[in-house]
N, C-alpha and C positions, 0 to 999 in steps of 0.2 A: 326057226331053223337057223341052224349058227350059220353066217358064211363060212366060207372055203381062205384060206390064210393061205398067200405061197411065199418060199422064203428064198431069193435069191443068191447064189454063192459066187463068189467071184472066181473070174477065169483068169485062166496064166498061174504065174508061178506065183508062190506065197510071197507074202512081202517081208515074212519073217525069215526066210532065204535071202534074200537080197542081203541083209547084213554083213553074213558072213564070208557072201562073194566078196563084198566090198572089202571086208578086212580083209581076206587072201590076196585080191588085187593089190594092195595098198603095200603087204606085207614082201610080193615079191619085188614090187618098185624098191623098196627099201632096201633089200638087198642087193637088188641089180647097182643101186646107186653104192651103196658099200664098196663091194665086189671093184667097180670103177674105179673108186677113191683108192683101193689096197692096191689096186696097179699100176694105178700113178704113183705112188709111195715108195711100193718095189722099184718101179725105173726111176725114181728119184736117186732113191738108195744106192741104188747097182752104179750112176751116173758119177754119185759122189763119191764112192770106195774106189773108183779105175783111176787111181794115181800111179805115176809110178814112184817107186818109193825106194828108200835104202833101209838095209838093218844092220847095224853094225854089230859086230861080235865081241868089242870089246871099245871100249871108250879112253880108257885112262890116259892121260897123258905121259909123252915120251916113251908109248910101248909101239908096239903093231897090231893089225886087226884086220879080222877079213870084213868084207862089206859087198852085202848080197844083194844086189840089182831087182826087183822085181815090177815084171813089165807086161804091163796086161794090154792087148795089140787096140782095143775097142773099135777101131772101124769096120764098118757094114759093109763098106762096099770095095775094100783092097785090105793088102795083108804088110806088115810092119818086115821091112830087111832089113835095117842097120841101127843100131844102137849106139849114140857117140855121147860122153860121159865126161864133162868137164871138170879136170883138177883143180883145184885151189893154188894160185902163184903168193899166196903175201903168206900164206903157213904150207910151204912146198912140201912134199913128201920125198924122199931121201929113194927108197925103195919100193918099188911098184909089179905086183904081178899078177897075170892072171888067168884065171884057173877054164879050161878048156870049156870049151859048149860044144857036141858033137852037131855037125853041120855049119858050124859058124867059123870064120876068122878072127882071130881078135888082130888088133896091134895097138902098142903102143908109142904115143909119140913125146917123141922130146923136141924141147924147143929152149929159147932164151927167155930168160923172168921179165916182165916189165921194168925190174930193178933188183941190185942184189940183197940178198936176203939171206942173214946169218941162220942157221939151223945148230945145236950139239957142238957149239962152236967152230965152224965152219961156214963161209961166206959163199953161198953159191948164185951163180949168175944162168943156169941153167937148170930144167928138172922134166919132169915127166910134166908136159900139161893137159893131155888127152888120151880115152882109151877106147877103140873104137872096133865094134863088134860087126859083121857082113855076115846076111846068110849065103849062102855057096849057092844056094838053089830053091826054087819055087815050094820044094818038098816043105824046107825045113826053116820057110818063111809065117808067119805067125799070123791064123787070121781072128776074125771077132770073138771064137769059142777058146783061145788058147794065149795064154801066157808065159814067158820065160824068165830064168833066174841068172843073172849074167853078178859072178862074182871077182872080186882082186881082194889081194891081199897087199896092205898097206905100211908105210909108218916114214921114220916116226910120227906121231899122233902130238899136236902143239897143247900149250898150254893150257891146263883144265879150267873151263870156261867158257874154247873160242867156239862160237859154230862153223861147223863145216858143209860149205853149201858148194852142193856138187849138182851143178845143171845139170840135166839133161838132153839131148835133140833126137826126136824118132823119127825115121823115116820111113816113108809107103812105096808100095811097089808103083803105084800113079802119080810119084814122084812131089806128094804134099808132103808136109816135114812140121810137125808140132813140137815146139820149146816150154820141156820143163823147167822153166829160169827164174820165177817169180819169186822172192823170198816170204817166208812168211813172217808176219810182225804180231809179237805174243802182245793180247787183248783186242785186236782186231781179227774180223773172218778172212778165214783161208781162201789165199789166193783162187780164180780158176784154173791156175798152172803150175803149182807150187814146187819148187824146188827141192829136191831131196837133200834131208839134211839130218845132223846130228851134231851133241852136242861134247867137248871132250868131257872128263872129269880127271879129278885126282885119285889118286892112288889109295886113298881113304874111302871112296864111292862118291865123291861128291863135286860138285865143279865149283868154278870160285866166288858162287853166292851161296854155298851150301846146299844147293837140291841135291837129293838123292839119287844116284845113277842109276839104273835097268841094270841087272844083274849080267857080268860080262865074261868071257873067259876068251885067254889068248890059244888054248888048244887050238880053238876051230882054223885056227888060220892052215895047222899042222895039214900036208897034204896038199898045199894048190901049188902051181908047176910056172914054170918058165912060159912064156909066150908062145917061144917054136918046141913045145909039148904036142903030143899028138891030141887030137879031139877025144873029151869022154860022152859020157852017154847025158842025152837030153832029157831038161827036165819040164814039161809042158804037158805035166799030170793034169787034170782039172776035175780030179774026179768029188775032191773034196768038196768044192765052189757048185759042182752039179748037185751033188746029195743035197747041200740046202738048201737048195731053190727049190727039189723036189719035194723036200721035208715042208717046208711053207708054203707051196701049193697046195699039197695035200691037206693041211691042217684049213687051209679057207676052204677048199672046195666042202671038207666036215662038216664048216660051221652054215653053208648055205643049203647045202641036205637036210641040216636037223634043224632051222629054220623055214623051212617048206614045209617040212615034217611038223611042227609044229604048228604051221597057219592052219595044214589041212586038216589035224586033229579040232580045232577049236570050230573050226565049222562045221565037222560032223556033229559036236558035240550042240551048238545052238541051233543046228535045223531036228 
């Protein structure tokens, strides 16, 4: 009589299952930690581009040029009202003016040089040394979402070579006040408060080691107004700066869907 054979089967889940949890578990960590890393990178990036900066319109020496303010407010917790914008006294500018911001004040101040200082042949002992912008009101003060472009038109423009280093001072409505005064020094890392600046050139494109200028033109100047001008219209668009944050967000949130999408194929496929 043959015995009787029984053949035990194990209970629970397969262990040839288990695998592929484990890759999916493993696959979302990996991502989760990505995902982390890209955000800290973004708020790196974002931290390191909020300068405030100058763009000049034209460089060349012994012309004039307008020179565009741009002033991105970054505090979380108040809003930027007054913008004060330091002239240059050893290369003075002769003529100074600047072009309206609707909601703001501008003025400009004249004072005495530290010493005098021949300009186009002529010896001056006084010039424009400050140019200082006020909002009028809470409205049309500047908070974390929003940036403004505070421009003058300048000259003459010194000789091709000098840099022009035009501090900065912001002020908050909580009455903190950050200085963009730092200068920066070519072959070392930028300051954390760098001072806005530019460099003149000559009238050939180039300043007095040869580099090549940034294409300029003195049109742009054509158009900006006297001081006691009435206010124009405000520029604190940001719609551009939003589109790209939303355009790279989108593009990660992509790649973490068809990474999911991916872990959960390869485990349907091993169980």
């Amino acid at each position: 009589m043959l015995a009787a054979h029984t053949t035990s089967l194990p209970v629970g889940p397969s262990s040839d299952g288990a695998a592929p949890a484990r890759t999916a578990r493993r696959t979302v960590r990996g991502i989760a930690a990505f995902a982390a890393t890209s955000g800290l990178l973004l708020a790196g990036a974002s931290a390191a581009s909020a300068h405030v900066s100058v763009d000049p319109a034209s460089t060349t020496e012994g012309g004039y040029s307008q020179l565009t303010f741009s002033v991105p407010s970054e505090s979380t917790d108040t809003t930027t009202n007054k913008i004060e914008v330091a002239l240059p006294t050893d290369t003075p500018f002769t003529s100074v003016r600047v072009k309206p911001v609707e909601g703001w004040t501008s003025e400009v101040v004249r004072g005495d040089l530290p010493e005098p200082v021949e300009v186009d042949g002529a010896t001056l002992t006084e010039a424009p040394l400050t140019v200082i912008w006020t909002a009028n009101d809470e409205e049309h003060q500047l908070n974390a979402q929003q940036y403004q472009t505070f421009s003058l038109s300048v000259g003459t423009l010194p000789e091709a070579g000098t840099t022009v280093e035009l501090p900065v001072t912001q002020s908050y409505a909580d009455g903190t006040v950050r200085a963009w005064d730092e200068p920066a020094i070519e072959g070392e890392k930028e300051p954390e408060n760098p001072a806005p600046s530019f460099v003149t050139t000559s009238s050939d494109g180039t300043d007095s080691h040869g580099a090549a200028s940034t294409e300029a033109t003195d049109e742009a100047v054509a158009g900006t107004s006297e001081v006691d001008t009435e206010q124009a219209s405000t520029t604190t668009d940001t719609s551009g700066t939003v589109l790209g944050w939303i355009g790279l967000g989108a593009g990660v949130l992509g790649l973490l869907v068809g990474a999911l999408a991916l872990a959960r194929t390869r485990g349907q496929r091993q169980n």
